[in-house]
N, C-alpha and C positions, 0 to 999 in steps of 0.2 A: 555572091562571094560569102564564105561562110564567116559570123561572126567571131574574131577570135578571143573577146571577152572570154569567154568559159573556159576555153584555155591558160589565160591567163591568170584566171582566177586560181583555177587549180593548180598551177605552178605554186603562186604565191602560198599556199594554202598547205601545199608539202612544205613549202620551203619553212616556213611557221611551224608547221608542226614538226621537225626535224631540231630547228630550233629551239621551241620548246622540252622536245624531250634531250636534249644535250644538256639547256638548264636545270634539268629534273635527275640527271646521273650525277652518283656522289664524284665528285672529284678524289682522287688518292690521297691526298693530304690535301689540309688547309692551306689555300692558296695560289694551289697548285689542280693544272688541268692534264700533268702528266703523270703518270710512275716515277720513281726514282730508282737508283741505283746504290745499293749499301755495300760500302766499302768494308771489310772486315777481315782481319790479323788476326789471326789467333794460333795457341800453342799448336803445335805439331801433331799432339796425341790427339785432339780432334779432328786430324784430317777427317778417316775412316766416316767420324759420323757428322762431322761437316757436311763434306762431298755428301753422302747419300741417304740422310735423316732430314738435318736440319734445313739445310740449303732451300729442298723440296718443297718442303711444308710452311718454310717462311715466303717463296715466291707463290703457291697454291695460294695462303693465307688472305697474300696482300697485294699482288700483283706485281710489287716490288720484284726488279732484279737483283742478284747479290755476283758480289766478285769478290776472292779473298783468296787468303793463302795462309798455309801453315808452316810453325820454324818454331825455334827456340823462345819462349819468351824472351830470355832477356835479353837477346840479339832483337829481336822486333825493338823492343824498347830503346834500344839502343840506334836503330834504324830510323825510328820516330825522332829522336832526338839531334841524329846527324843533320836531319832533310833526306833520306833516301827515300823513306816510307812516310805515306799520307792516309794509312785508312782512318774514314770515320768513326769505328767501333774495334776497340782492342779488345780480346780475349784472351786471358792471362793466367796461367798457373800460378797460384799462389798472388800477393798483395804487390808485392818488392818490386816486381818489373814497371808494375804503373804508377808505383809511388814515385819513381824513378823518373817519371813524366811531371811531377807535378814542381809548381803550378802552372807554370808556360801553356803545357797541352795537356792537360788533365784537370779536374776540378774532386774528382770522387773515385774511388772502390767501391763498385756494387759487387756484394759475395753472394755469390746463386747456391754452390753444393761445396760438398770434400768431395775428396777423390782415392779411395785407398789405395795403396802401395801394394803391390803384389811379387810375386816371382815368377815367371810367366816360362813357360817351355814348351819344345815340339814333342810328339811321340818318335820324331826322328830323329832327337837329339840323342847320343849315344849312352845318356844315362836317365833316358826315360822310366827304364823298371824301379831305379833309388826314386826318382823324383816323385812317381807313383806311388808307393808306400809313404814317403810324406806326406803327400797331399791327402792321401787316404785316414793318416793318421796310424798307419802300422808302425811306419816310423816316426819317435817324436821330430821338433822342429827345429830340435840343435843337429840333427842330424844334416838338415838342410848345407848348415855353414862348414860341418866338418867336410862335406861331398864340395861345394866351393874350393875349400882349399887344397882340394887332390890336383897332382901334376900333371897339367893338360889340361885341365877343366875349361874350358871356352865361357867363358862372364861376359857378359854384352852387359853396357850402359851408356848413360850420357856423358857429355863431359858438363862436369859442374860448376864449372867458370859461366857455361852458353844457357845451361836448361836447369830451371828450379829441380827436376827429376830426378838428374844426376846426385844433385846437392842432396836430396832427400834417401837417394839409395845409400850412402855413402853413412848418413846419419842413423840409417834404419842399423846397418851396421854395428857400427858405437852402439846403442842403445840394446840391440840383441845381444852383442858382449856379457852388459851388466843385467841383463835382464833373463836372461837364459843359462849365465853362470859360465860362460866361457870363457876359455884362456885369453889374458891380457892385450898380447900379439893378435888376436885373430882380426882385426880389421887390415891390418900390415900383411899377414898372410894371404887374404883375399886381394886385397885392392893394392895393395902396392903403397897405401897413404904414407902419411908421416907429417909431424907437425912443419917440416920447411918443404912438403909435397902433399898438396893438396888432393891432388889429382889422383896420383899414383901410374898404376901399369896404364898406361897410355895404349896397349895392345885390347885395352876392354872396351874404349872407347869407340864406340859408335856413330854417326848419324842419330840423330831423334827422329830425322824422317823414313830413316830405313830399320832402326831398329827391330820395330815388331816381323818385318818381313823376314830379317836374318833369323829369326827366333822361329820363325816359322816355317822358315828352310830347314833349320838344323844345323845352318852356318856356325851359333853362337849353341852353348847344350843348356843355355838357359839366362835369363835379363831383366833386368829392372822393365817395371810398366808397371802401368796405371789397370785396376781394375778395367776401367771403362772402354781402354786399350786392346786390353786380351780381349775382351768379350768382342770387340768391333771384326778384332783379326780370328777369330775363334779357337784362340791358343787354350793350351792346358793351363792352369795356374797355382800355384803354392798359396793362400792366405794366409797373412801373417798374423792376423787379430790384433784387437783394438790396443794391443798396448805398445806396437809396431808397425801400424800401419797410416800411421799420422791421420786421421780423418773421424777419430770421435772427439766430439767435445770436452766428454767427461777426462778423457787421458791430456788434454792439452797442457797441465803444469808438469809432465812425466814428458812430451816432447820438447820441451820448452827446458831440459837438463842437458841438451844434448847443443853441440856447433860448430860450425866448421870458416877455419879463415880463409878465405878467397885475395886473390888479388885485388875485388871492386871493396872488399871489407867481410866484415862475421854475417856469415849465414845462419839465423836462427833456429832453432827446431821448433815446431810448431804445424800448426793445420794446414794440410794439403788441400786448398781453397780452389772452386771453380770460380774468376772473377772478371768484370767489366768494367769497361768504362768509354766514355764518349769523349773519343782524341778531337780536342780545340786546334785547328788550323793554324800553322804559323801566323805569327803578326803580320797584318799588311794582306793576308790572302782569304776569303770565303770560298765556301763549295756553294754550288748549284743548288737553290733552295729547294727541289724534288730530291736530289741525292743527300743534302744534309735529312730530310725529312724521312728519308728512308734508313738513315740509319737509325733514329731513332725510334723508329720502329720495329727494326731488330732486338734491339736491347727490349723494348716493348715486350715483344713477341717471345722472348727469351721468361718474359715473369709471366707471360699468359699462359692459360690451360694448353694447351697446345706443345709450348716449347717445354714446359715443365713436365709434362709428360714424357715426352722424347727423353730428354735429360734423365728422368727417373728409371724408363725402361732401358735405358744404354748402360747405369748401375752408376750414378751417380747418387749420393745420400742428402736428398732435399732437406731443410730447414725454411724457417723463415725470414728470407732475404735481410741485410744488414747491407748500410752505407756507409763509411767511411768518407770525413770529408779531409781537402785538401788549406792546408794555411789560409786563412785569410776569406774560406768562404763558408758568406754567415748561415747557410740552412740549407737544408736538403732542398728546399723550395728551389730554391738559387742554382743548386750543383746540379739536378738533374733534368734532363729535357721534359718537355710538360706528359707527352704520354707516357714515359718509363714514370714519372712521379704517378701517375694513376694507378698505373698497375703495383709499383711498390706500395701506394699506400690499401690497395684493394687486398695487402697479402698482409695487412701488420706492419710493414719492415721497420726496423728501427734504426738509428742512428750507431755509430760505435767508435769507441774511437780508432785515430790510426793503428 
């Protein structure tokens, strides 16, 4: 009968070395022997390069899964806040919507980029050959607003009550008025505003999630968007330069003349900010210490070479990152999870206030 020692050896002997090499593979996070899953909300205008930039490259990166969805910031914010929405990591146009979380589910505003303000249109919009000579510069850029107020003109935007976008087209506005010399009325002629209508022609109002595609049908003959926006959807676009386009630094006391009153309170003028932050769990509830760890790695993976690249090539205006903390907490030490505190302090970032 054959000895089955040797057999038995060599079982033992895989089964050691199998275990061995299990304890010799990095684990995905610390403490964890799975992946996680990263929850993430963010504005609407990043669907495009959500879905098919970043999603990619942060699951390639990390192994990590992600799930998320895009909408209105301040509707997110406001979802956050009811209990309808629980993602881990909010992504935010502009400060106000996550300030809006704090301090319950928020601790900080991390500011990644700006975002310029554009006027975005199809070659099928029916007054593609005007909008043509603007962009080219044959026509100046008051010509823009005069073509606005022709009868019929088809203006696609947000509603400015739901999407920081809205609020900011609405201001870009006002601030063209004074700044290009135009008649008093023209944001009334455009938009339909008015100091006890905020809003206006309600008929301009769009979806934030459908916008760029109407604009890109032809539906609308031209619409507010986000530089980063048109280039995603590969619209044509008007730029408005820095003194109307909310997103240099140096003009930020010149957006900072302009505001608009909403029903939640004054909307400020000021820097069209790409921003984060890592949504704290209602009281009483944790997530899954793999999924909380993956989200923190997103926000990571957003200050690392990788995501800042993406960012940069999709036409966002890098800087170097800034944190904003929330009431009551005493250091960025404190407010940020430990790998986004690496990467923010491996780039400079500095502190700033609200």
């Amino acid at each position: 009968m054959p000895d089955p020692r040797p057999r038995r050896l060599g079982i033992l002997l895989a089964v050691a070395a199998a275990l061995a090499l299990a304890a010799c593979s990095p684990a995905t996070h610390a403490g964890t022997a799975t992946h996680g899953t990263a929850t993430v909300d963010y504005a609407g205008s990043l669907t495009g390069l959500v879905q098919t930039t970043l999603q990619p490259a942060f699951e390639k990166q990390t192994g990590d899964s992600f799930v998320g969805k895009g909408a209105g910031s301040t509707l997110i914010a406001q979802g956050i806040l009811d209990g309808e929405l629980s993602p881990g990591v909010f992504i935010s146009i502009g400060k106000k919507a996550i300030t809006s979380l704090w301090p319950s589910r928020s601790h900080f505003v991390l500011t990644l980029a700006t975002d310029p303000l554009v006027v975005a249109y199809s070659p099928k919009s029916r007054y593609a050959a005007q909008l043509d000579a603007i962009r080219s510069g044959a026509q100046p850029l008051s010509a823009l607003f005069r073509l606005m107020e022709t009868p019929g003109f088809r203006l696609g935007r947000t509603d400015p009550t739901q999407d920081p976008q809205g609020a900011f087209f609405i201001l870009m506005v006002e601030l063209a008025t004074r700044e290009l010399h135009l008649p008093a009325g023209t944001p009334g002629k455009i938009l339909g505003v008015s100091a006890t209508d905020p809003v206006g022609n309600t008929t301009q109002v769009v979806d934030e999630d459908s916008l760029a595609t109407d604009i890109a049908s032809g539906s609308v003959d031209a619409g507010s968007d986000f530089l980063t926006e048109a280039r995603q959807f590969h619209l044509d676009y008007i730029t408005l330069g820095p003194s109307l386009d909310f997103a240099d630094p140096a003009q930020a006391a010149r957006y900072a003349t302009v505001s608009l009153t909403l029903p939640a309170g004054v909307f400020q003028g000021g820097l069209i900010t790409l921003d984060a932050t890592y949504v704290l769990p209602p009281a009483g509830r944790q997530r899954a210490a793999a999924d909380a760890a993956a989200d923190e790695q997103f926000l990571a993976f957003l200050l690392g070479s990788k995501g800042r690249a993406e960012l940069r090539a999709a036409g966002y205006v890098l800087s170097t990152p800034t944190v904003a903390l929330a009431p009551g907490v005493s250091s960025v030490g404190a407010a940020l999870p430990r790998a986004v505190a690496t990467a923010f302090a491996k780039l400079g970032g500095r502190a700033v206030a609200p």
